[in-house]
DORO-299523 format. One record per residue: residue number from 1; residue in one letter; x negated, y, z negated of N, C-alpha, C, O in turn. Coordinates in nm, 3 decimals. Each point is the difference from the previous one (the first is absolute). Layout:
residues N
- NUM;a;X;Y;Z;X;Y;Z;X;Y;Z;X;Y;Z
...
//
This chain:
residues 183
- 1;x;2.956;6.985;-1.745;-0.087;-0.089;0.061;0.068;-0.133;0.020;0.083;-0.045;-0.079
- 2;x;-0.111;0.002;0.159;0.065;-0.144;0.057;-0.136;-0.034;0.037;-0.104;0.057;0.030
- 3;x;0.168;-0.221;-0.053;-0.094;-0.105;0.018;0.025;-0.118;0.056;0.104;-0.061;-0.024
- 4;x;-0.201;0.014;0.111;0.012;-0.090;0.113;0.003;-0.114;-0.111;-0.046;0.025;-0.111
- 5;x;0.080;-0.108;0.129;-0.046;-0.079;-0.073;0.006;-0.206;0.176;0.047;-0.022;0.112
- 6;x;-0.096;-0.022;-0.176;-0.038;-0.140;0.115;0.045;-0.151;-0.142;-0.035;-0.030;-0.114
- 7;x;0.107;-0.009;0.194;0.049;-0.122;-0.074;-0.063;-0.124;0.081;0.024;-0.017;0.119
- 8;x;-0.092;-0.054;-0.180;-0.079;-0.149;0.076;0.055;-0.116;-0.014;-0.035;-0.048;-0.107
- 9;x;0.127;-0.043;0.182;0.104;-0.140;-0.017;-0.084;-0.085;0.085;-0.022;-0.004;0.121
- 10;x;-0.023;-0.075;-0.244;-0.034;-0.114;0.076;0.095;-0.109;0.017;0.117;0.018;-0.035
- 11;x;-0.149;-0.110;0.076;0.120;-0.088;0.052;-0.065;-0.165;-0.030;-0.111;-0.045;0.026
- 12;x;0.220;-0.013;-0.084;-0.070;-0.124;-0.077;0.107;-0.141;0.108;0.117;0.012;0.037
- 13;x;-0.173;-0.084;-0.023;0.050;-0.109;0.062;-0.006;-0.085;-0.121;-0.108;0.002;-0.060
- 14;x;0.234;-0.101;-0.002;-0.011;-0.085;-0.096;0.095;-0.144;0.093;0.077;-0.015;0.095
- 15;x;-0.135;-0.048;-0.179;0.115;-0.145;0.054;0.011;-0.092;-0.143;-0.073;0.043;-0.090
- 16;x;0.134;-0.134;0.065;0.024;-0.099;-0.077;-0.010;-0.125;0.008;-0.029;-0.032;0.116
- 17;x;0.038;-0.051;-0.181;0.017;-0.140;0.045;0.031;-0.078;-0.114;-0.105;-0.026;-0.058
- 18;x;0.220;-0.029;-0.008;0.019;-0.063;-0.085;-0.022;-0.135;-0.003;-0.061;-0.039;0.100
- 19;x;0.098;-0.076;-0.207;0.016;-0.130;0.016;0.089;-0.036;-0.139;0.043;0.078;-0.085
- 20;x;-0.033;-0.223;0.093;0.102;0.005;-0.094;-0.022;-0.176;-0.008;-0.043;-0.064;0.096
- 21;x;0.078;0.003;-0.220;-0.007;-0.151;0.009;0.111;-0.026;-0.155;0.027;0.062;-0.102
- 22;x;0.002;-0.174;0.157;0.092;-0.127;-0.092;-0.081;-0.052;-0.102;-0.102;-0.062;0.029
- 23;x;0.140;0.082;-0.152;-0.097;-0.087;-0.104;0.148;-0.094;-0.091;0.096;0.054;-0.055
- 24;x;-0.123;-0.193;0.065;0.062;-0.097;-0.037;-0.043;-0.039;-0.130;-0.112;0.034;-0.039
- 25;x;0.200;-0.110;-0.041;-0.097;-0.072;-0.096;0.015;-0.127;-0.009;0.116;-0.034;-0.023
- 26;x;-0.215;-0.075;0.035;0.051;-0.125;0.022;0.051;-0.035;-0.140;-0.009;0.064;-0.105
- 27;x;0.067;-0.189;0.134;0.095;-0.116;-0.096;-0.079;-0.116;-0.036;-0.030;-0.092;0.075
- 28;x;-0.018;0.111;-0.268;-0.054;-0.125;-0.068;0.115;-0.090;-0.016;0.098;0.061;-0.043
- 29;x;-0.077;-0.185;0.062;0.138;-0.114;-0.071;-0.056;-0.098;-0.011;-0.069;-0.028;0.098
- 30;x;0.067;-0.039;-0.176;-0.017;-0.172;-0.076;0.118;-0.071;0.014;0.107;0.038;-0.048
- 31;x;-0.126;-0.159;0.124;0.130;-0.071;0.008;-0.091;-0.152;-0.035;-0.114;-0.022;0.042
- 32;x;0.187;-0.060;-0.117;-0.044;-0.105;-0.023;0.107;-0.137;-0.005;0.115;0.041;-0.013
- 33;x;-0.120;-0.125;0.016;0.071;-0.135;0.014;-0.120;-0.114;-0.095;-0.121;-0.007;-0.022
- 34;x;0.220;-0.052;-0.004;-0.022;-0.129;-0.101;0.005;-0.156;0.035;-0.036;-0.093;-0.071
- 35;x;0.098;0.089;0.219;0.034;-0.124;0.041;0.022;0.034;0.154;0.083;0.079;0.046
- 36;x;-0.180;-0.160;0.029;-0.038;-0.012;0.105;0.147;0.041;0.112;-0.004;0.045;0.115
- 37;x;0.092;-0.070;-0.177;0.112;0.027;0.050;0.085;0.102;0.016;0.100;0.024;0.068
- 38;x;-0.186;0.048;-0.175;0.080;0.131;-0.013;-0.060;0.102;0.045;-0.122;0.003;-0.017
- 39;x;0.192;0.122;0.094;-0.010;0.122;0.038;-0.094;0.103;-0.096;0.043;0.038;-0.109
- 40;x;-0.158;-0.003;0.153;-0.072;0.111;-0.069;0.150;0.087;-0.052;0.092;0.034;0.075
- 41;x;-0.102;-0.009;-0.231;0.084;0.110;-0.049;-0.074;0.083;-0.091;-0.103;-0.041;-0.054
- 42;x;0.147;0.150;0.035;-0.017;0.120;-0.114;-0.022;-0.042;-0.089;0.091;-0.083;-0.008
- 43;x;-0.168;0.069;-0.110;0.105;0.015;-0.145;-0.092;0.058;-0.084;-0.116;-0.039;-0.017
- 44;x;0.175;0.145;-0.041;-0.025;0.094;-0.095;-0.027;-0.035;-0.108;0.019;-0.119;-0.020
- 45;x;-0.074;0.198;-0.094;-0.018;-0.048;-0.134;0.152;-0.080;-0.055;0.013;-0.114;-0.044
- 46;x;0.081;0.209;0.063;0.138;-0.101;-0.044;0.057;-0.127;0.002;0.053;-0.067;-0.088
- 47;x;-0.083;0.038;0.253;0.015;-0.068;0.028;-0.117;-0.153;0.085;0.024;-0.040;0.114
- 48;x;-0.151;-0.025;-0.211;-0.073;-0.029;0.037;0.048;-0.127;0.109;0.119;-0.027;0.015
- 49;x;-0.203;-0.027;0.040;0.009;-0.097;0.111;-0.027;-0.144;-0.115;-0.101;-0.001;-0.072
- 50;x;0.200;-0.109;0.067;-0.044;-0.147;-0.076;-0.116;-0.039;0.025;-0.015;0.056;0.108
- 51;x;-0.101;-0.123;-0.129;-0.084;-0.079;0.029;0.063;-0.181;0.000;0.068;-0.058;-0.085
- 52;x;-0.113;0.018;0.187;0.095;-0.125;0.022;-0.113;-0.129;-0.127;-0.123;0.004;0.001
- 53;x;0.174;-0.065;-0.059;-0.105;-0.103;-0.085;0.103;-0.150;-0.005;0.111;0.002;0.053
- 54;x;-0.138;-0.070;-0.089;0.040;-0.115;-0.032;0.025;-0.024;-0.105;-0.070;0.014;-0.100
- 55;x;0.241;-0.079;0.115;0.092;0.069;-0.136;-0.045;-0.151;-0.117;-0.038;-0.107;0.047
- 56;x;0.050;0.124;-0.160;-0.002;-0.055;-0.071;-0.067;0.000;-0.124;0.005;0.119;-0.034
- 57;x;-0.081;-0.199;-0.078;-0.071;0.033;-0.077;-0.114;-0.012;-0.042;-0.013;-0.110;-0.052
- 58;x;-0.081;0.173;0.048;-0.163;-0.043;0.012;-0.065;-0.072;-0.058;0.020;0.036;-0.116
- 59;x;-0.085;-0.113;0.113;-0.087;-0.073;-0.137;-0.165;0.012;0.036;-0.070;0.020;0.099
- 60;x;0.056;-0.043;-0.229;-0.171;-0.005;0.014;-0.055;-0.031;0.132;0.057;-0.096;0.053
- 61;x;-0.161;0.155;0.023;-0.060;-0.064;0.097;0.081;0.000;0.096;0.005;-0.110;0.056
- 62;x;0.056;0.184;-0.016;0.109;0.043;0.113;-0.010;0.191;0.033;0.003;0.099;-0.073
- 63;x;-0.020;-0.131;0.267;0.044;0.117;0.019;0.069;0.020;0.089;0.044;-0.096;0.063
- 64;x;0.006;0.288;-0.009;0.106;0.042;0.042;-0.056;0.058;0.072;-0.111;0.038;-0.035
- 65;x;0.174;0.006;0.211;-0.075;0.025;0.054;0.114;0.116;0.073;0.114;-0.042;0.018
- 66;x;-0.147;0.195;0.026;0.054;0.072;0.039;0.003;0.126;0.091;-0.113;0.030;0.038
- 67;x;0.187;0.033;-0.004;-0.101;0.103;0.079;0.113;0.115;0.078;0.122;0.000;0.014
- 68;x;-0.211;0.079;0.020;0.076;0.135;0.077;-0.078;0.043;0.101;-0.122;0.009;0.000
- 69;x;0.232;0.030;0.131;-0.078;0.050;0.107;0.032;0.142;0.035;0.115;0.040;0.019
- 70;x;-0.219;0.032;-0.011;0.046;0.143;0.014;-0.052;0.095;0.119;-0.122;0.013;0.009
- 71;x;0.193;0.046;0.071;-0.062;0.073;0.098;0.090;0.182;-0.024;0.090;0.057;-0.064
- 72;x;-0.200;-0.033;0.172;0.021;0.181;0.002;0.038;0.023;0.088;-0.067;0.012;0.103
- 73;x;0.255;0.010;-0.118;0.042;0.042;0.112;0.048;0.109;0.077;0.068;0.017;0.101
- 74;x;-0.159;0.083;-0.225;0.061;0.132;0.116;-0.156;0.060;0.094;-0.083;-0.085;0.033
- 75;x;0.067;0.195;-0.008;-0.104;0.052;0.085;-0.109;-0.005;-0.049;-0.087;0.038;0.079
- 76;x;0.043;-0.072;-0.192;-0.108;0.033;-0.028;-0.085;-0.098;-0.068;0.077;-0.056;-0.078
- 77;x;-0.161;0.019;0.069;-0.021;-0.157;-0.071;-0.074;0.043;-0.154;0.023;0.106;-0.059
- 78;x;-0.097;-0.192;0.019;-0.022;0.036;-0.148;-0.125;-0.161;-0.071;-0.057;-0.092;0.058
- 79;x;0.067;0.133;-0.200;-0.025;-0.066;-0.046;0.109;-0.085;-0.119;0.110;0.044;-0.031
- 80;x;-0.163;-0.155;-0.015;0.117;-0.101;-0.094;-0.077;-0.049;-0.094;-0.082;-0.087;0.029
- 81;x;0.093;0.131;-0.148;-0.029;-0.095;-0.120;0.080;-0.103;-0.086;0.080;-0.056;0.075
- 82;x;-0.070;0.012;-0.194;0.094;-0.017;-0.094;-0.068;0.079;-0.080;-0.117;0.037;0.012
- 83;x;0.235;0.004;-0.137;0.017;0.142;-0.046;-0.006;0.008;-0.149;-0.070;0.065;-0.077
- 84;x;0.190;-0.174;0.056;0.011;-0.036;-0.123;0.093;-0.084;-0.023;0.073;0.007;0.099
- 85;x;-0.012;-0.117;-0.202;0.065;-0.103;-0.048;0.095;0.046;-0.134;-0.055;0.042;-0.101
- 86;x;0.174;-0.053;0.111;0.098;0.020;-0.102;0.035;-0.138;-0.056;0.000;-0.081;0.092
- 87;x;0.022;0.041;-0.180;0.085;-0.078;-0.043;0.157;0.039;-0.073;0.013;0.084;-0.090
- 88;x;0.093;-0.160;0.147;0.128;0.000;-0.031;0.003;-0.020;-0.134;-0.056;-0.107;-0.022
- 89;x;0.107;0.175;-0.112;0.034;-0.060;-0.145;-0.101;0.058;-0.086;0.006;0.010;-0.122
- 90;x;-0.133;0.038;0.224;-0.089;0.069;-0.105;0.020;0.108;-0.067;0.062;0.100;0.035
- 91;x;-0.141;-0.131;-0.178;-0.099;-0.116;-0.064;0.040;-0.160;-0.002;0.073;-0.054;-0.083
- 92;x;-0.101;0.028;0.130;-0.023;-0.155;0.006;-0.005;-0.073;-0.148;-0.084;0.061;-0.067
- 93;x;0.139;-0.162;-0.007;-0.014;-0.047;-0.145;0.044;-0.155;0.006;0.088;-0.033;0.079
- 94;x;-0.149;-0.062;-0.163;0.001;-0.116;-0.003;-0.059;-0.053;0.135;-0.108;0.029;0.050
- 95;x;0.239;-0.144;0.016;-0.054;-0.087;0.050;-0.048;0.071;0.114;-0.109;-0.024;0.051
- 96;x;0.190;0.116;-0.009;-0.010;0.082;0.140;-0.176;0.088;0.010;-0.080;0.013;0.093
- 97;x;0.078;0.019;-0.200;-0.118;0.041;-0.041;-0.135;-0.106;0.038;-0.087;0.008;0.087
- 98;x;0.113;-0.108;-0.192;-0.124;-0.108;0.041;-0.017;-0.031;0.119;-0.112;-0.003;0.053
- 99;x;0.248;-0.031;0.019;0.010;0.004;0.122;-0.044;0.065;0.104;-0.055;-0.050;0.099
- 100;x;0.074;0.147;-0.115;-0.039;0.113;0.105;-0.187;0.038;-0.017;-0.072;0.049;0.087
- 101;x;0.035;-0.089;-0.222;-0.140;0.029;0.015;-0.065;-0.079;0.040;-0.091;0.024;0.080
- 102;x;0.130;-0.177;-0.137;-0.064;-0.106;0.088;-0.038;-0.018;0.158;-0.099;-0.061;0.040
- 103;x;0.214;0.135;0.056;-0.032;-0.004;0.112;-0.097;0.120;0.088;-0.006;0.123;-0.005
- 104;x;-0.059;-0.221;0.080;-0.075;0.037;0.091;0.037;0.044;0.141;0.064;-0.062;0.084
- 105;x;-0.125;0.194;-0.077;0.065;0.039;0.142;-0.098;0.050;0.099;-0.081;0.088;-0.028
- 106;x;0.090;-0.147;0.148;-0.132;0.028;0.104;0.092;0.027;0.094;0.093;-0.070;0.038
- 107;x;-0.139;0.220;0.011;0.070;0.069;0.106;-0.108;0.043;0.113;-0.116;0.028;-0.031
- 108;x;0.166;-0.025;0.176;-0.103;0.004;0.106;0.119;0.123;0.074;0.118;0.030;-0.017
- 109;x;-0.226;0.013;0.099;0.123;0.115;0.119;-0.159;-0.053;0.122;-0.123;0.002;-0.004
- 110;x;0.243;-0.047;0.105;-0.107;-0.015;0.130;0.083;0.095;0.119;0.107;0.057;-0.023
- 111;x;-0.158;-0.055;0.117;0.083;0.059;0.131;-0.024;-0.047;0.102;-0.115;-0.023;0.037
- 112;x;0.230;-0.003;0.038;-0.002;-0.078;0.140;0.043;0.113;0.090;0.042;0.108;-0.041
- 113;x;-0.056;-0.143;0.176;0.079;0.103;0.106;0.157;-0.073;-0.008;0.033;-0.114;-0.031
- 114;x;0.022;0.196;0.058;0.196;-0.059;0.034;0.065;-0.019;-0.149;-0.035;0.079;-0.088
- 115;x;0.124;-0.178;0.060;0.082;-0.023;-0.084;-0.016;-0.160;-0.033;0.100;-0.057;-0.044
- 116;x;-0.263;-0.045;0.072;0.036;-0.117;0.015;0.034;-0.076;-0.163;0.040;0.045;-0.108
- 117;x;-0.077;-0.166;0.153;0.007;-0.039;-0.157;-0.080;0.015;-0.112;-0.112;0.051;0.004
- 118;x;0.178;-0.105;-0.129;-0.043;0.093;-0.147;-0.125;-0.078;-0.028;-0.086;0.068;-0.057
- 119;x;0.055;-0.178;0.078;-0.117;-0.104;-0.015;-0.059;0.014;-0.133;-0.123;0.005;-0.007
- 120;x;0.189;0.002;-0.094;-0.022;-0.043;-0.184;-0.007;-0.129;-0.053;0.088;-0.083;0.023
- 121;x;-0.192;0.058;-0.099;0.038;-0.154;-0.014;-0.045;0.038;-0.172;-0.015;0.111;-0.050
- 122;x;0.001;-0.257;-0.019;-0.065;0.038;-0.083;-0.150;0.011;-0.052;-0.059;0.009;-0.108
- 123;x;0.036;-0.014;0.217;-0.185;0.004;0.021;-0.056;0.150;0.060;-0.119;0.027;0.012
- 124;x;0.252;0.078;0.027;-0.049;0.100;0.046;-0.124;0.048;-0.074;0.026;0.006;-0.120
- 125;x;-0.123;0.022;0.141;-0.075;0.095;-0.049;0.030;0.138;-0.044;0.058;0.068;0.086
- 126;x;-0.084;-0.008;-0.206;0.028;0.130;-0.058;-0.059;0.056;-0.147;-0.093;-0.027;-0.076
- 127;x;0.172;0.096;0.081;-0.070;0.080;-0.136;0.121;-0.103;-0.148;0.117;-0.031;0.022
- 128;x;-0.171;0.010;-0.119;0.096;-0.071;-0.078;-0.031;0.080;-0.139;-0.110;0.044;-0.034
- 129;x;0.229;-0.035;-0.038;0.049;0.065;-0.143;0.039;-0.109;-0.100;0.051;-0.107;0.035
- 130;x;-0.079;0.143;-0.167;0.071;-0.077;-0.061;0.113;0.085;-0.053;-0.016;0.114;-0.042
- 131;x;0.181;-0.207;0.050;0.052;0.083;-0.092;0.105;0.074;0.118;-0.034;0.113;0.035
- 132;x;0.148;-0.165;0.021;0.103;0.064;0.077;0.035;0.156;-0.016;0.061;0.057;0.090
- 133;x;-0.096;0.001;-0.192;0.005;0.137;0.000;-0.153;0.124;0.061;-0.014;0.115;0.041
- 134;x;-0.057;-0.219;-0.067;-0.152;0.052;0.060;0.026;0.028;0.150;0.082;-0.068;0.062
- 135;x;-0.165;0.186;0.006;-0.021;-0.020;0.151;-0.122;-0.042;0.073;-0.098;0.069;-0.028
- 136;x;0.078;-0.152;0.103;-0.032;0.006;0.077;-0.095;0.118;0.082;0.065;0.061;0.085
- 137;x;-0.208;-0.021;-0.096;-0.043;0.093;0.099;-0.035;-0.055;0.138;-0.098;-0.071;0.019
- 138;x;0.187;0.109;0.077;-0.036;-0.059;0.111;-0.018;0.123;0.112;0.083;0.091;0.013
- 139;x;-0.183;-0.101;0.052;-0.075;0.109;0.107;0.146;0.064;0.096;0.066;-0.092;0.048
- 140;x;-0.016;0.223;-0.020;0.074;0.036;0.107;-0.089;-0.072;0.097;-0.113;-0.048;-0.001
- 141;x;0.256;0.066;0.122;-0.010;-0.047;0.130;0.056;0.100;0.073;0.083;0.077;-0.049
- 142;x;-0.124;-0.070;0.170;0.055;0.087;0.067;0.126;-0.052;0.113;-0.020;-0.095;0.076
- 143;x;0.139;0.165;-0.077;0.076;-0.033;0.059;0.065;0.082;0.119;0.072;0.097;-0.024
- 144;x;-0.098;-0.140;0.149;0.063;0.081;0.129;0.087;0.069;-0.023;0.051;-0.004;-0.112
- 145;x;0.001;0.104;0.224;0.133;0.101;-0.004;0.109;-0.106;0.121;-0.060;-0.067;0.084
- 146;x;0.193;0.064;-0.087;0.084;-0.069;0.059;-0.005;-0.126;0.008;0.014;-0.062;0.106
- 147;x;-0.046;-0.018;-0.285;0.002;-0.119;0.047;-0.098;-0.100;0.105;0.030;-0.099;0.067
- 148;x;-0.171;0.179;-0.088;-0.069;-0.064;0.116;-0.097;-0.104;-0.082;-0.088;-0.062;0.059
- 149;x;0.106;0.051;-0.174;-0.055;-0.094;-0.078;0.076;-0.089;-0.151;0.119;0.015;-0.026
- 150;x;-0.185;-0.077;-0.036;0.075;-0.054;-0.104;-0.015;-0.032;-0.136;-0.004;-0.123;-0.001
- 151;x;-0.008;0.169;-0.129;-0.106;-0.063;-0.083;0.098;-0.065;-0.098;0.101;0.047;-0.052
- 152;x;-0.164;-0.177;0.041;0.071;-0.146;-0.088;-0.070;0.012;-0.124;-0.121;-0.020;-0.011
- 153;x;0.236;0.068;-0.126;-0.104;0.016;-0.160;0.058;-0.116;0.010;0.111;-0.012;0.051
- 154;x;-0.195;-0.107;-0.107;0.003;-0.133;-0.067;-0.027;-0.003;-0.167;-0.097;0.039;-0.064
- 155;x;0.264;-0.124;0.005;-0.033;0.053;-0.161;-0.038;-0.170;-0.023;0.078;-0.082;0.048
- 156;x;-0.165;0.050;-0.100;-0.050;-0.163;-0.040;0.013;0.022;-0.186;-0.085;0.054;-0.071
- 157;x;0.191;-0.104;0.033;0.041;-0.015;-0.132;0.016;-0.112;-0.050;0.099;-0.066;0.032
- 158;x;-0.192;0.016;-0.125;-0.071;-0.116;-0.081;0.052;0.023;-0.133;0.003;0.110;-0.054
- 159;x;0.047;-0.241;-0.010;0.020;-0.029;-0.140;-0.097;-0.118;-0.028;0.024;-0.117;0.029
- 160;x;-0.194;0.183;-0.117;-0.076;-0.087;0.029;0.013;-0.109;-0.116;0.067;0.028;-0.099
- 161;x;-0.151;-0.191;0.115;0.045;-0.095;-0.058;-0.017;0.048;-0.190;0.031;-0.073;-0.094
- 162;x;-0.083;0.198;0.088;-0.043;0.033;-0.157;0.146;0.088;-0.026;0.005;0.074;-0.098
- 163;x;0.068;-0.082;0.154;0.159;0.122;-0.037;-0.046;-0.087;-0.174;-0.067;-0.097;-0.036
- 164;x;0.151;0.201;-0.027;0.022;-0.004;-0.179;0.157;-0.114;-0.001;0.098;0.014;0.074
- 165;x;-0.114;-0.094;-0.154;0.189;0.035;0.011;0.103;0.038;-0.048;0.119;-0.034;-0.003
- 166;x;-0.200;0.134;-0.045;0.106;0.171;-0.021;0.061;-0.001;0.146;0.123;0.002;0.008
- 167;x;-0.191;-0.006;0.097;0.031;0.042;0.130;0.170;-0.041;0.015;0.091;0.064;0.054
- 168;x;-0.089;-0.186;-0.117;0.124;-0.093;0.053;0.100;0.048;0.005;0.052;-0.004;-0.111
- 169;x;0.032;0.070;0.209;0.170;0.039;0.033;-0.016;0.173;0.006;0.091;0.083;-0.001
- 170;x;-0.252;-0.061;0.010;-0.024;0.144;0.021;0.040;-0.019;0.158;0.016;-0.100;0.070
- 171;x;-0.003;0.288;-0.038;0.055;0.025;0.148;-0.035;0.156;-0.002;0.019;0.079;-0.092
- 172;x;-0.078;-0.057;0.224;-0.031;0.123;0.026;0.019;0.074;0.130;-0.084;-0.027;0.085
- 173;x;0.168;0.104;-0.055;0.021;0.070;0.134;-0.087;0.144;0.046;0.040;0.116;-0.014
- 174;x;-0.188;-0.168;0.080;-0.020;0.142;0.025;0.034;0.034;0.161;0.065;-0.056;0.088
- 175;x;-0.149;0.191;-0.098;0.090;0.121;0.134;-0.180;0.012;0.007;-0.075;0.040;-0.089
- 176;x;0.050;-0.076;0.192;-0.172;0.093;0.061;0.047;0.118;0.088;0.113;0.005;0.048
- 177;x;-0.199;0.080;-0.033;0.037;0.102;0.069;-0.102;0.031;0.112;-0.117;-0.033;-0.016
- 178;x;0.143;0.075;0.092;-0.103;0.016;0.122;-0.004;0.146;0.062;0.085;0.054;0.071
- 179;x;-0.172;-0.017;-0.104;-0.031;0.172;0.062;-0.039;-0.006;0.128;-0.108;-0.052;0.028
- 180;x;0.204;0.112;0.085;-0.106;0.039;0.095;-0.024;0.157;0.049;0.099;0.074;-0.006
- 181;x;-0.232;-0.015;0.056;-0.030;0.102;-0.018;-0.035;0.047;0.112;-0.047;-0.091;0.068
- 182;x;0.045;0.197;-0.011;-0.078;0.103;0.128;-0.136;0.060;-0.007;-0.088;0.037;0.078
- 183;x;0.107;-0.044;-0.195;-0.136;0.091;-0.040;-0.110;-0.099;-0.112;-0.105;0.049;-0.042
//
């Protein structure tokens, strides 16, 4: 016996269509300058940026007035706080000690458009600490991507007319630190 057998082909029409895209990732950078004169630069934990002050030695009822300007110069902009405060030599002992607690520190972060001037005096308005190792809580700011804005921290550092005078021939070098963030 044989058998017929019937085979049924259907017939399929297909097509495709792909796509395809570039995914980049932008660039966070902090560049900051200290003196109106100088070029926004880098600087890393290693290597912090000076704060410019007026050299000499403090007495009661005298203050120092200082500051940093910082912008975001790669693609992407962000936010800027201060972070935290080191002191050089710490623990701190004797005069450096009295010293360093006695003073008062009022720090501000404002933001302008561009790179203009730092405008700190010693009347800035801010948040104030006692005690050069204390920080400062001062509100982030938000800062443009490429440099399209600017934010001036102002440090207002007071040796008030009550210093101890333990204080006398004390000296203290701190490092503030400034976070800035994407997220």
């Amino acid at each position: 016996m044989l058998g017929v057998g019937s085979t049924l082909t259907l017939a399929a029409w297909t097509g495709t269509e792909t796509g395809r895209a570039t995914f980049t990732a932008g660039t966070f950078t902090l560049a900051s300058r200290t003196a109106l004169a100088d070029p926004f630069v880098s600087h890393g934990p290693g290597s912090p940026a000076t704060v410019q002050v007026p050299t000499g030695a403090m007495v009661p009822g005298e203050t120092r007035v200082g500051w940093a300007q910082v912008q975001a110069t790669g693609t992407v902009g962000g936010t800027l706080t201060l972070s935290g405060v080191t002191l050089a030599g710490a623990p701190l002992a004797g005069a450096n000690l009295a010293f360093g607690n006695a003073l008062t520190v009022t720090a501000s972060v404002a933001v302008q458009p561009g790179a203009g001037q730092a405008n700190c005096t010693a009347t800035t308005p801010g948040v104030t600490v006692t005690g050069i190792g204390s920080l400062p809580s001062v509100p982030a700011v938000a800062l443009l991507p490429n440099a399209q804005n600017t934010a001036t921290v102002c440090f207002v550092v007071t040796l008030p007319k009550t210093a101890p005078n333990t204080a006398q021939g004390g000296q203290v070098q701190p490092t503030w630190s400034l976070l800035g963030s994407t997220g």
